[in-house]
C-alpha positions as CSV (number, residue, x, y, z in Angstrom):
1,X,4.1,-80.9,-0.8
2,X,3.1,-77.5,0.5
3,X,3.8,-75.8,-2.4
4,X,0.3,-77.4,-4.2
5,X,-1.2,-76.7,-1.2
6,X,-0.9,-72.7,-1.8
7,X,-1.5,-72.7,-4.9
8,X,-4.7,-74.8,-4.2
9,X,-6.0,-72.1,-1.2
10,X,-5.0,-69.2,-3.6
11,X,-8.1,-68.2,-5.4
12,X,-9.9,-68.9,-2.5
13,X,-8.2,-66.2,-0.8
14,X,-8.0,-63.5,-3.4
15,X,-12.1,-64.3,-3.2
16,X,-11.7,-63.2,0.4
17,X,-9.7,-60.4,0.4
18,X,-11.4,-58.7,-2.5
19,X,-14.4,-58.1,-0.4
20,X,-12.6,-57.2,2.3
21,X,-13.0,-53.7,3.4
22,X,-10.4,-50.5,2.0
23,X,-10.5,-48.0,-1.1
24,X,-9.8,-49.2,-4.4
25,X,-9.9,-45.6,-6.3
26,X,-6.9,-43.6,-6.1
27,X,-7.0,-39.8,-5.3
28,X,-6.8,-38.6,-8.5
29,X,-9.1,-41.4,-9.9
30,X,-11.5,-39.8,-7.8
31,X,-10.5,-36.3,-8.6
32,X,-10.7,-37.0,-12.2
33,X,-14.5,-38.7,-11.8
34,X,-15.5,-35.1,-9.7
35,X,-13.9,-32.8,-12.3
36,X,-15.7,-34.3,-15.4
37,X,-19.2,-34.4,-13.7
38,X,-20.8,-32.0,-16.3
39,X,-23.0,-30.1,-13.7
40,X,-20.0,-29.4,-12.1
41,X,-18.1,-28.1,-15.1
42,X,-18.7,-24.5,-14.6
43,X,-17.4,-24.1,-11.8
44,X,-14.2,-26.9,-12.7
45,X,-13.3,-24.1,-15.3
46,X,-12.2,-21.7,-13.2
47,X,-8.9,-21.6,-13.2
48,X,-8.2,-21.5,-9.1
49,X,-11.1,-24.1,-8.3
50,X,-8.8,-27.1,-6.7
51,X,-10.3,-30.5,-6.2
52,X,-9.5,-32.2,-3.4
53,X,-10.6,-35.8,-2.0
54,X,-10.5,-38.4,1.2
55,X,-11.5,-41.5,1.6
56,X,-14.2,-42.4,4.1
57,X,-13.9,-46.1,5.4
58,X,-17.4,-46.4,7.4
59,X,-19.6,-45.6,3.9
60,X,-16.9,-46.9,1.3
61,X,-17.3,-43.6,-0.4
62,X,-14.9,-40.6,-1.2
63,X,-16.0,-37.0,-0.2
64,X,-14.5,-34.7,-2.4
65,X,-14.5,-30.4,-2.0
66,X,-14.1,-28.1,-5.0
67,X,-12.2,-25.2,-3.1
68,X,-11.5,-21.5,-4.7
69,X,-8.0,-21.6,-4.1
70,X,-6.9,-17.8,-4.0
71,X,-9.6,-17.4,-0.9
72,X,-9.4,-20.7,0.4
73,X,-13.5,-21.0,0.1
74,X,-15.2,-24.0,-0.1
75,X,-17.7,-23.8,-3.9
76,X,-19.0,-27.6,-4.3
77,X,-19.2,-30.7,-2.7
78,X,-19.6,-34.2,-4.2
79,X,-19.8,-37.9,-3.1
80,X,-18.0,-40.8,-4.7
81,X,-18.7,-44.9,-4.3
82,X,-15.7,-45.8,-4.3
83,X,-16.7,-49.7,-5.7
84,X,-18.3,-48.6,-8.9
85,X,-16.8,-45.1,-9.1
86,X,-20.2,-43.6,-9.6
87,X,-20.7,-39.1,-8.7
88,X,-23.4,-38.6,-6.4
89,X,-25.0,-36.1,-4.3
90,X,-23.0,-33.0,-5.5
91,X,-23.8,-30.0,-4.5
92,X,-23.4,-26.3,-5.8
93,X,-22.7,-24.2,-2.6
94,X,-24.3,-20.7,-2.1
95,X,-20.7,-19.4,-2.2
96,X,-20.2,-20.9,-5.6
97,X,-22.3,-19.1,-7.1
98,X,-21.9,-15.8,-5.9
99,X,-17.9,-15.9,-5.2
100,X,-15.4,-13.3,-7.8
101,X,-13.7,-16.3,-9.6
102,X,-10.2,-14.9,-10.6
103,X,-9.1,-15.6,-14.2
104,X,-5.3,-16.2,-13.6
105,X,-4.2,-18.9,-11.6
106,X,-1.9,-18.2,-8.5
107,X,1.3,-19.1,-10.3
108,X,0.3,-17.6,-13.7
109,X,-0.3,-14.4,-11.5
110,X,3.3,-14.9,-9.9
111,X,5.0,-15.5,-13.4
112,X,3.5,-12.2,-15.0
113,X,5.2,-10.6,-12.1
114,X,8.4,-12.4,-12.1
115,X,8.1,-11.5,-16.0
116,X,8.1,-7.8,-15.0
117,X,11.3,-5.9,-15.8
118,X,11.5,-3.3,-12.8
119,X,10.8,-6.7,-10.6
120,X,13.7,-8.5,-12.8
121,X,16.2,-5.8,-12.4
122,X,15.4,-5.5,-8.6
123,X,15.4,-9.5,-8.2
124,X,18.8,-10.1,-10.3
125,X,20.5,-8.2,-7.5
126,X,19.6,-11.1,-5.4
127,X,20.4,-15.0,-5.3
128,X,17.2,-16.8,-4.6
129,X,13.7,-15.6,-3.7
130,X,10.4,-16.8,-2.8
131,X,7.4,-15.3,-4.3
132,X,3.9,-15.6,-3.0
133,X,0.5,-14.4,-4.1
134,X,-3.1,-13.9,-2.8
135,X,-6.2,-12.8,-4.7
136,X,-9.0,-10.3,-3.5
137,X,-11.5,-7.5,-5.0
138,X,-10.1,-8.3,-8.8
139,X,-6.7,-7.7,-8.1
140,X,-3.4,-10.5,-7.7
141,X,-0.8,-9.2,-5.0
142,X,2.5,-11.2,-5.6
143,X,4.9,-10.4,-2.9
144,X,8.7,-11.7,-3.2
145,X,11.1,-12.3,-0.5
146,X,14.6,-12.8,0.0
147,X,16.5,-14.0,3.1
148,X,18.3,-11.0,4.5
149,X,20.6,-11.9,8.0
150,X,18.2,-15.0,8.4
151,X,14.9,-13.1,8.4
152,X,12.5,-13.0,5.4
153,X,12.7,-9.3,3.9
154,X,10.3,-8.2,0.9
155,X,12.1,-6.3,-1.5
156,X,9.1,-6.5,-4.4
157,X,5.7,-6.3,-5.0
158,X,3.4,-6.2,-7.6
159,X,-1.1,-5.8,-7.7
160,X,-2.1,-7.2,-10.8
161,X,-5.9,-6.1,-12.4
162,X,-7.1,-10.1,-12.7
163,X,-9.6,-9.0,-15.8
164,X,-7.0,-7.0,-17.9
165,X,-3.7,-8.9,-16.6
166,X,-2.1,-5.0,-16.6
167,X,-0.2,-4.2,-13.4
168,X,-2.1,-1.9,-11.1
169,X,1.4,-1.1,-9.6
170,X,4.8,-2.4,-8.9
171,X,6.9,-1.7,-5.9
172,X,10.7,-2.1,-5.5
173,X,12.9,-1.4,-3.2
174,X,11.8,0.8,-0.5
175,X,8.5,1.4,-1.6
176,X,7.9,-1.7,-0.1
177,X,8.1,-0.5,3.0
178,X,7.4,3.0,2.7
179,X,4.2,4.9,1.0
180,X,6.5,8.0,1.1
181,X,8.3,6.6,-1.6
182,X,5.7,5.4,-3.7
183,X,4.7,9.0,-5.1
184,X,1.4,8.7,-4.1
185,X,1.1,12.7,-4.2
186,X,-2.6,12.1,-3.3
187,X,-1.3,10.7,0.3
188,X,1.5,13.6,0.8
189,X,0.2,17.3,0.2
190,X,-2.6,16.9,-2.6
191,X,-3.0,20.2,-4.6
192,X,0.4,21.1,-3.6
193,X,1.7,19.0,-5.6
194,X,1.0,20.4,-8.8
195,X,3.2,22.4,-11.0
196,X,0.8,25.0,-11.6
197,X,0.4,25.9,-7.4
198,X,4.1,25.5,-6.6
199,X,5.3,26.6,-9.8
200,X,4.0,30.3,-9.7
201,X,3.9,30.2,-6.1
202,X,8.2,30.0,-6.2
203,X,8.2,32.4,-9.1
204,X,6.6,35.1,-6.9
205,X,9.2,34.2,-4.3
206,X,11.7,34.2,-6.4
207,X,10.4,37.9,-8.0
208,X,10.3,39.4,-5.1
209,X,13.8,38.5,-3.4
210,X,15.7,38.4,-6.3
211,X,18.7,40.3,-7.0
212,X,18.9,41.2,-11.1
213,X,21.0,44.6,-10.4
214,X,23.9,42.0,-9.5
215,X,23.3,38.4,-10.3
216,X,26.2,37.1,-8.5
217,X,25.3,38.0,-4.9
218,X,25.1,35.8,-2.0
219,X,21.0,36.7,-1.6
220,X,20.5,35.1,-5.0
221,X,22.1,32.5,-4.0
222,X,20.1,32.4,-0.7
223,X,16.7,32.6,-3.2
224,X,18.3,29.5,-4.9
225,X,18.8,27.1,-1.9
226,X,15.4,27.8,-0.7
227,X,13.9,26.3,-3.7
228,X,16.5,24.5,-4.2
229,X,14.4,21.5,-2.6
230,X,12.1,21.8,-5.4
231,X,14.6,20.0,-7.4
232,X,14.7,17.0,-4.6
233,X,10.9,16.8,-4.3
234,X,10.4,16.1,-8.3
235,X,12.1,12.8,-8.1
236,X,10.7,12.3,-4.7
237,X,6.9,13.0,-6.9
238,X,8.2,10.5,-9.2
239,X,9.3,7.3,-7.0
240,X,12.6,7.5,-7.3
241,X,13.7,7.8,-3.5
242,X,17.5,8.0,-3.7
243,X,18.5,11.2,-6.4
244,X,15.3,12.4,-3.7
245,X,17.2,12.2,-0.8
246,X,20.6,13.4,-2.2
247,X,19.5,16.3,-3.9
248,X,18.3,17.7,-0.5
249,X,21.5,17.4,1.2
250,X,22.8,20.3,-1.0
251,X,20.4,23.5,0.4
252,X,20.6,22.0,4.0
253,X,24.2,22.3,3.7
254,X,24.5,25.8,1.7
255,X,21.5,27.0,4.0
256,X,24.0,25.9,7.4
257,X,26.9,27.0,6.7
258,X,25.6,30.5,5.6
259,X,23.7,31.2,9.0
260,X,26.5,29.9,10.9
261,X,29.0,32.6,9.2
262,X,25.9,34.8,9.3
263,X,25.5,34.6,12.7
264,X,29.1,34.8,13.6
265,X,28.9,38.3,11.9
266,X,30.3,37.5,8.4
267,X,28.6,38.5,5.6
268,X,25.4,39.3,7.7
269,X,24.8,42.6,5.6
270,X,21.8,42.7,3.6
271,X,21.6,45.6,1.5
272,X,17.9,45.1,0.4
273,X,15.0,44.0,1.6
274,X,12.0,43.2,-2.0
275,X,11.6,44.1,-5.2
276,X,8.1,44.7,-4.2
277,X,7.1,47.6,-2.5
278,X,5.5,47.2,0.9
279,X,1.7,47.3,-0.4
280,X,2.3,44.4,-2.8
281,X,3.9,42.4,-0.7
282,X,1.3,42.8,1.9
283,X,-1.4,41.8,-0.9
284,X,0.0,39.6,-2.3
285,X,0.6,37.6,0.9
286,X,-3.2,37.9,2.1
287,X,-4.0,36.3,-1.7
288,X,-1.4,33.9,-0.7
289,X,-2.6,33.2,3.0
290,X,-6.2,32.8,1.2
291,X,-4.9,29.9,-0.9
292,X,-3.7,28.1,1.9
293,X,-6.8,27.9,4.1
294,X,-8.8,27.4,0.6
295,X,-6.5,24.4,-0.2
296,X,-6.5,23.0,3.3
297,X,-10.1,22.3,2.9
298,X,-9.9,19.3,0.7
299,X,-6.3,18.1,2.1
300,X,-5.7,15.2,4.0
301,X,-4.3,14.4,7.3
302,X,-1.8,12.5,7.5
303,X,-0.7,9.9,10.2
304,X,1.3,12.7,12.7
305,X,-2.1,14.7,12.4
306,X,-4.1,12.0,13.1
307,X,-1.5,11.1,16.4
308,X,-2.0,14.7,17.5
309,X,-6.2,14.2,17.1
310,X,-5.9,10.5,19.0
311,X,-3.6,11.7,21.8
312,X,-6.2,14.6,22.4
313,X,-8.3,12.4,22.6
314,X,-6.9,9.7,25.1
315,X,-5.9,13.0,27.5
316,X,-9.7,13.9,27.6
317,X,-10.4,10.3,28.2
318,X,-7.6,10.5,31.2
319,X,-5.1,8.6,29.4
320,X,-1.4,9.3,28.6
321,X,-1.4,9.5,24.5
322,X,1.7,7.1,25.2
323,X,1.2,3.5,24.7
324,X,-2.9,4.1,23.5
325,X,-2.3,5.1,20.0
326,X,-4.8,3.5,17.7
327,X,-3.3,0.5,15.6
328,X,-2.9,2.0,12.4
329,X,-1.0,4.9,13.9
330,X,1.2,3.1,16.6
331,X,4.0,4.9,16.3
332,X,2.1,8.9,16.7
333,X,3.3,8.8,20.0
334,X,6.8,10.0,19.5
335,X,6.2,13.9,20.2
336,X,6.2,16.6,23.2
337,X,2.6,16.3,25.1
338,X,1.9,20.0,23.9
339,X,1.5,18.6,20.6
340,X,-1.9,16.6,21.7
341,X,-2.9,19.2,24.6
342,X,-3.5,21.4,21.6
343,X,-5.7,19.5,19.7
344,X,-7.7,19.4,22.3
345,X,-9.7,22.8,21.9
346,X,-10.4,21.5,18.6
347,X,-11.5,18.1,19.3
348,X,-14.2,20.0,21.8
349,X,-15.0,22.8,18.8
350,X,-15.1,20.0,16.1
351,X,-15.6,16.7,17.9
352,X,-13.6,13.5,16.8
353,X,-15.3,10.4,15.2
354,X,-12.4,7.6,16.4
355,X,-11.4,7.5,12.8
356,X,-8.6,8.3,10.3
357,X,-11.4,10.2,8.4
358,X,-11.3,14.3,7.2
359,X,-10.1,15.2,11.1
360,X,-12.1,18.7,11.1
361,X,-10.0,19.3,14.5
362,X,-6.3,18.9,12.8
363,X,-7.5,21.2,9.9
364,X,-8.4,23.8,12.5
365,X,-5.2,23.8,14.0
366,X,-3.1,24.1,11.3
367,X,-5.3,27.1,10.3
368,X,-4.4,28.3,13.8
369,X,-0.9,27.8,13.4
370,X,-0.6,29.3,9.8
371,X,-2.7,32.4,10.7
372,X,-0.6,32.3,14.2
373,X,2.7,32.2,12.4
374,X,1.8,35.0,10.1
375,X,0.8,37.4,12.9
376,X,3.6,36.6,14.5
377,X,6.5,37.2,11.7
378,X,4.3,40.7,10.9
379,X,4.9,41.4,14.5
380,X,8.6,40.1,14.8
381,X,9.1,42.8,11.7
382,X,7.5,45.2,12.2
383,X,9.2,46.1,15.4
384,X,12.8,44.7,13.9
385,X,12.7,46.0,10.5
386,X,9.7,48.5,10.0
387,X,6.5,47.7,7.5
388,X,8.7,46.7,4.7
389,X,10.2,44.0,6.8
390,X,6.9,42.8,8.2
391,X,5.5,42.5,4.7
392,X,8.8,41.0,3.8
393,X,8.1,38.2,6.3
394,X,4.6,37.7,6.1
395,X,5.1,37.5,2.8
396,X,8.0,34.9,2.4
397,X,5.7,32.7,5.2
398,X,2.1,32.9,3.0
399,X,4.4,32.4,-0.6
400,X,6.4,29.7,0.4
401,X,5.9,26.2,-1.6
402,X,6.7,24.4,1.9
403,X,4.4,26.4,4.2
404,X,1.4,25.5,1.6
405,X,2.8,21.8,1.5
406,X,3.0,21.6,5.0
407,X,0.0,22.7,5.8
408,X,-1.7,20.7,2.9
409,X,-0.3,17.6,5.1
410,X,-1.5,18.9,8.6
411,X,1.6,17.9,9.7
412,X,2.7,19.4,12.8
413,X,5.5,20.8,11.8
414,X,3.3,23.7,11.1
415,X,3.0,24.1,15.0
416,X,6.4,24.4,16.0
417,X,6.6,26.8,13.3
418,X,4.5,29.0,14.1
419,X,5.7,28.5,17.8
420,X,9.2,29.3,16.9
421,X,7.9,32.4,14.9
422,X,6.1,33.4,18.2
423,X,9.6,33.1,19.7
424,X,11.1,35.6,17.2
425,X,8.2,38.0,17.5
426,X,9.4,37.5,21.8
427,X,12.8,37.9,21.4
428,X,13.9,40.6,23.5
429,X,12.4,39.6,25.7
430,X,14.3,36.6,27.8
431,X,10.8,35.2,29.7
432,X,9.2,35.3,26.3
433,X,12.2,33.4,24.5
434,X,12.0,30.8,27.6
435,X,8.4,30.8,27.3
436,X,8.6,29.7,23.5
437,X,11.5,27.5,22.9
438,X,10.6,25.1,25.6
439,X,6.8,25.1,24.3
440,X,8.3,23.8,20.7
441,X,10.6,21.3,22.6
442,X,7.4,19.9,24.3
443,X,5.6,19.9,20.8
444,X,8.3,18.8,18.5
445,X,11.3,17.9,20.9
446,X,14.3,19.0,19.0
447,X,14.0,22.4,20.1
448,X,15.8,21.5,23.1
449,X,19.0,22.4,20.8
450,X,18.2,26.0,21.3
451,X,18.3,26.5,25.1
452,X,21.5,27.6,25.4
453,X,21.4,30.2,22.8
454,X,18.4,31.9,23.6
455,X,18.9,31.6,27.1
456,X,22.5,33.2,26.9
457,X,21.1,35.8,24.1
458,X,21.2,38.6,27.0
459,X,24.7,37.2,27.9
460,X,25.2,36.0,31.7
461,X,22.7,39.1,33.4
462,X,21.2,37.1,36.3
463,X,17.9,38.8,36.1
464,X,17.9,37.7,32.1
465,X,18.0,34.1,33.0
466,X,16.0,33.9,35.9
467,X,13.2,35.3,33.3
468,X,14.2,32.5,30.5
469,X,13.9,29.4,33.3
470,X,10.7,31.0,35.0
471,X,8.8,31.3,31.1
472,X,10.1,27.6,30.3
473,X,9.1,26.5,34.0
474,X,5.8,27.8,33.2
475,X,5.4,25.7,29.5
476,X,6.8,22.6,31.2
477,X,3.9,22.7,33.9
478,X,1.8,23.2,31.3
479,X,2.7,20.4,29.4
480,X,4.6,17.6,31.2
481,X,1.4,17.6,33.9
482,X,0.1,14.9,31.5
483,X,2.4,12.5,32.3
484,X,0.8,12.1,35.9
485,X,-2.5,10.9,34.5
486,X,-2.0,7.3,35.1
487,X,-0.9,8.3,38.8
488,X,2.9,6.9,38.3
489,X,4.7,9.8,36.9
490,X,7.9,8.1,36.6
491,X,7.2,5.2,35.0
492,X,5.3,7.4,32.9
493,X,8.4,9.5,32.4
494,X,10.2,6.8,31.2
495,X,7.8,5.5,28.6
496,X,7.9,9.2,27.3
497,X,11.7,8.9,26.8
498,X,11.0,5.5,25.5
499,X,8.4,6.4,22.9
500,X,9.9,9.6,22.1
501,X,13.9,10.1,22.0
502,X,14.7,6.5,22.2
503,X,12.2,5.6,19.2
504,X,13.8,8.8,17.5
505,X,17.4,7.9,18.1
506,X,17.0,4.0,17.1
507,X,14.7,4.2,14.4
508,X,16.1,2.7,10.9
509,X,14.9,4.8,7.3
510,X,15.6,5.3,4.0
511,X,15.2,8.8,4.5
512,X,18.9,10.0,5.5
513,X,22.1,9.9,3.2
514,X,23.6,7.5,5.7
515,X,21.1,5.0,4.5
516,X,21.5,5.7,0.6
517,X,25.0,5.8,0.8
518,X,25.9,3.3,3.9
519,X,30.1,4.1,2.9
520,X,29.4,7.5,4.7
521,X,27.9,6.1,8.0
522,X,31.0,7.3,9.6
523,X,30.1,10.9,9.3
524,X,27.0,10.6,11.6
525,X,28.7,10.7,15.2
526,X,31.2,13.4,14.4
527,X,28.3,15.4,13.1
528,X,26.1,14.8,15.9
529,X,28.8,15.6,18.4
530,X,29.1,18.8,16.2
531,X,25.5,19.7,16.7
532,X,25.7,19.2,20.5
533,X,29.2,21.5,20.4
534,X,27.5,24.3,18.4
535,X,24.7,24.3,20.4
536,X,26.7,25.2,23.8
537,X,29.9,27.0,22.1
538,X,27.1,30.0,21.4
539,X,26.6,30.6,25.0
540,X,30.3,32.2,24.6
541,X,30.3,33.3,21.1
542,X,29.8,35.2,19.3
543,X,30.2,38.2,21.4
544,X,28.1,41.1,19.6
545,X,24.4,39.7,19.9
546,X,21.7,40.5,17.9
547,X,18.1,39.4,16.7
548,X,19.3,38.5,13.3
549,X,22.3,36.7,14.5
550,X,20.1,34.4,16.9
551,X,18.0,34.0,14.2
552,X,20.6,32.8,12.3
553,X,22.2,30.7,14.6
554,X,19.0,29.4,15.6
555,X,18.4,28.4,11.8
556,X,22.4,27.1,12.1
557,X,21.3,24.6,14.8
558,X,18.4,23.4,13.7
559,X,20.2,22.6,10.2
560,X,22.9,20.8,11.2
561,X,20.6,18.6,13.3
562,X,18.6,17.7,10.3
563,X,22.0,16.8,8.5
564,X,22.0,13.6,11.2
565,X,18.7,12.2,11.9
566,X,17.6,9.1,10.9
567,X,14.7,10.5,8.9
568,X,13.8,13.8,6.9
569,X,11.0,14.8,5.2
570,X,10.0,17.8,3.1
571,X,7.5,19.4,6.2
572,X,10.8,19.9,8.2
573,X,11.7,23.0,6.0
574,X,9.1,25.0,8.0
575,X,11.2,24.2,11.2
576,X,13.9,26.9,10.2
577,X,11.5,29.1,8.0
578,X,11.0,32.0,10.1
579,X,14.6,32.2,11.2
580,X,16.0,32.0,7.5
581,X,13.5,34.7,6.6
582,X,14.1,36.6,9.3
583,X,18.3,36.4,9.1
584,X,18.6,36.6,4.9
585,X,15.6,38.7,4.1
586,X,14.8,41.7,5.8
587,X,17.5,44.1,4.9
588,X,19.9,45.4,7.4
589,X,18.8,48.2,10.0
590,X,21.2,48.7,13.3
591,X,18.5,50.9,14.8
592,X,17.1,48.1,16.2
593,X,17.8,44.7,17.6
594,X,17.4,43.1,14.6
595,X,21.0,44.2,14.1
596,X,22.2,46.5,17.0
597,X,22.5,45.3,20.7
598,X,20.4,46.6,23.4
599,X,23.6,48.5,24.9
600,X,23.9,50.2,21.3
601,X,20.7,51.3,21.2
602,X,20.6,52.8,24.3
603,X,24.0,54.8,23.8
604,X,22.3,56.0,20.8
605,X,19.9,57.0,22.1
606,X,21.4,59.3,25.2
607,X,23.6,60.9,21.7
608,X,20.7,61.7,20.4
609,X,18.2,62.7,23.7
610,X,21.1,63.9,26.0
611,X,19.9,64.6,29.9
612,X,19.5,68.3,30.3
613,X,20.9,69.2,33.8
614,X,18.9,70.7,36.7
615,X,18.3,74.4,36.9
């Protein structure tokens, strides 16, 4: 009996229910009314406008939004009824009409980057990936990802030109990560760059030091493994980071072991000096020095000379340059405080806008340091070697593809250069040797390494060393008083170790063999336990001690170091420059200390000027 019933109540109930309240439409009901509106068909033909829609119970309507996708920015709006299905009040938004509509979608953009062989042959290393894209200024960036030790790690990337679909670039790898490895040789050294500056630049070089009365001779081969890094740096010109970083491993090792047997006196004879004669080379270093400064004024700083320009700056403002490095330079705080107290004389000459812009103040310091560094090594060899040697030197520092790259950088390694040359020009001298190898470990650090062997150069003559400790007390004073600017020197103290050899010591690159080639990660600690053994076996040997042979050794130290850091870069050269021109070019003369000992020297000299007795 109450089955009837139902039935009987059942259109009476569908009659109530239908007028009850709730949307009828679907989503994509209303989606599809929105998107074939005809004034609304313009901007529905772009290929990232999404529709989207939600229902809106108190007005029974639906509000839909037309959305550029690849911005996220809102470019229409329209209402829907949601009983009769009928488009109303739409509306064009100012955006919509002025917005850079892309022409590829989001995932078309991704699959023309997937399609992309380098990206292929980089991906197909991998399992799975995720891939992500965003749109701006006419360009697609797809970025893909991989899970590497359960953190997400981009290992490709691509900029696509939206209007011609042809890839702007494509990244693998560690250009990822790294600009250095991108061959961007607008970022890195500019004019320097180019065969036609480097190219005649080492020809000249090569000229003048060249041996072609007997090609097999160790100074050819010396000529050779100085621009031997010229081979490295072509790949490194062309993106291709890892034959780069091999190829340089073969002149820092030739270049070590032959200053280390130099300065342990075997084969330390050098029978000649140039092919040039003294005039020339001094010309044609001055039309060399000129090229330099000329090229310097359209280079570009890059991030350490920006550091040095920002840390000034923060020491005028009575902060410590450590921990108040702009953003986009955060890590420039990871050298000596000498390095910023002497941009500051610049900063005051030139001012300093607050920006990574042309940096008037780091071009006039490397200008300082070049011309500084040149004086210097006339100086150094003039008094060592005689005229021939100072041109030799001057020359080999103005001629030099890696002085001119450096300084085409406005790196600092031009600094410790020239400070190092400073300390070769000082060399007999045991305050001025004090003085200058602690002023580059308070630029550049590493010059720590030397201590020992300049301050045993004199041997163990007590007045000799209380000389070396009062010149590096003095350049310590000078330096390290920065560190008590905030008023808590030791916490400052540690956040100079922290920022400086702690960042050094930890920091992960793919600038070192042991990252190319992780199989000889083993090697590092036996090679930096080498360096720290070389640097304090030369206290005791060798016994006979001359200029060229702490040139040498100095060159020795310094090369061996490189062999282990964690990073390396082409502006490093300059570190041992003036001690590999000093120790392989100038040729050999035992008249002075460039090869003969103080005590020599002075026996010589009583042969020669013998004491006439009293009448």
């Amino acid at each position: 009996m109450r089955r009837p019933a139902v039935l009987l109540l059942l259109p009476f109930l569908l009659f109530i229910f239908g007028f009850t309240s709730g949307n009828q439409m679907s989503v994509q009901g209303v989606i599809s009314k929105v998107d074939n509106t005809p004034s609304l068909a313009d901007i529905v033909s772009k290929p990232t406008v999404e529709t989207s829609a939600s229902y809106v119970p108190t007005t029974d309507t639906w509000q839909a939004v037309l959305t550029e996708s690849a911005s996220g920015t809102p470019v229409a709006r329209a209402t829907v009824a949601d009983d009769t299905g009928k488009v109303g009040q739409v509306k064009i938004l100012p955006e919509g009409k002025t917005i850079s509509y892309p022409t590829l979608t989001k995932g078309e953009a991704e699959k023309l980057a997937a399609a992309n062989q380098r990206i292929r042959q980089e991906l197909s290393q991998y399992g799975t990936y995720i891939t992500n894209a965003e749109y701006a200024n006419g360009q697609w960036t797809v970025h893909f990802w991989i899970k590497k030790n359960g953190a997400d790690q981009e290992v490709a990337r691509a900029g696509i030109n939206d209007n011609t679909w042809v890839f702007d670039y494509v990244y693998t790898g560690d250009q990822v990560s790294w600009q250095l490895a991108r061959g961007d040789n607008g970022a890195y050294g500019k004019e320097a760059n180019y065969w036609y500056i480097w190219g005649p630049l080492a020809l000249v070089f090569a000229l003048a030091f060249f041996r072609n009365d007997k090609v097999f001779s160790l100074r050819n081969l010396d000529v050779l493994a100085m621009l031997g890094f010229l081979v490295s740096h072509y790949f490194f010109r062309n993106a291709i980071p890892q034959p780069a970083v091999l190829l340089w491993y073969p002149p820092l090792i030739y270049l070590f072991f032959r200053t280390l047997l130099m300065g342990f006196g075997i084969g330390e004879r050098v029978e000649r000096t140039s092919n040039f004669p003294t005039p020339v080379l001094f010309v044609l270093a001055a039309l060399a020095a000129g090229l330099v400064l000329y090229l310097n004024l359209d280079s570009r700083v890059i991030d350490v000379g920006y550091a040095g320009v920002a840390g000034g700056q923060d020491i005028l403002n009575g902060l410590l340059p450590y921990g108040n490095m702009p953003p986009d330079v955060g890590t420039g705080d990871t050298y000596g405080p000498l390095n910023y107290l002497l941009y500051i004389p610049f900063i005051w000459l030139f001012g300093y806008s607050g920006q990574w812009d042309f940096l008037p103040a780091a071009h006039a310091l490397t200008d300082f340091a070049f011309v500084g560094g040149a004086m210097a090594l006339i100086f150094a060899g003039w008094r060592l070697a005689g005229p021939k040697g100072a041109a030799a030197l001057v020359f080999a520092w103005s001629v030099f593809p890696y002085t001119l790259y450096t300084t085409n950088n406005n790196a600092n390694d031009i600094v410790v250069a020239a400070v190092l040359a400073v300390g070769l020009a000082l060399a007999t001298s045991p305050l001025g040797r004090g003085a200058a190898v602690l002023a580059g470990f308070s630029v550049k650090l590493f010059p720590l390494l030397l201590v020992p062997l300049w301050m045993f150069h004199d041997g163990r003559k007590r007045s000799s060393l209380y000389d070396f400790v009062l010149g590096g007390a003095v350049i310590i004073a000078i330096s390290f008083w920065v560190l008590f600017l905030n008023g808590h020197p030791i916490e400052s103290a540690k956040l100079f170790y922290e920022k400086t050899l702690a960042f050094q010591g930890r920091r992960k690159t793919p600038w070192t063999i042991f990252t190319q080639l992780p199989e000889l990660e083993f090697l590092k600690r036996p090679l930096q336990a080498a360096t720290v053994v070389l640097a304090l076996v030369v206290i005791v040997f060798p016994r006979k001690r001359t200029v060229r042979r702490l040139a040498a050794l100095s060159a020795a130290i310094i090369l061996i170091f490189q062999l282990t850091t964690n990073y390396w870069f082409y502006t490093y050269i300059t570190w041992f420059e003036p001690f590999i021109f000093l120790a392989l070019l100038p040729a050999t003369n035992e008249k002075t200390p460039l090869d003969g000992t103080s005590d020599e020297q002075k026996k010589k000299a009583k042969e020669q000027h013998p004491i006439e007795p009293a009448s």
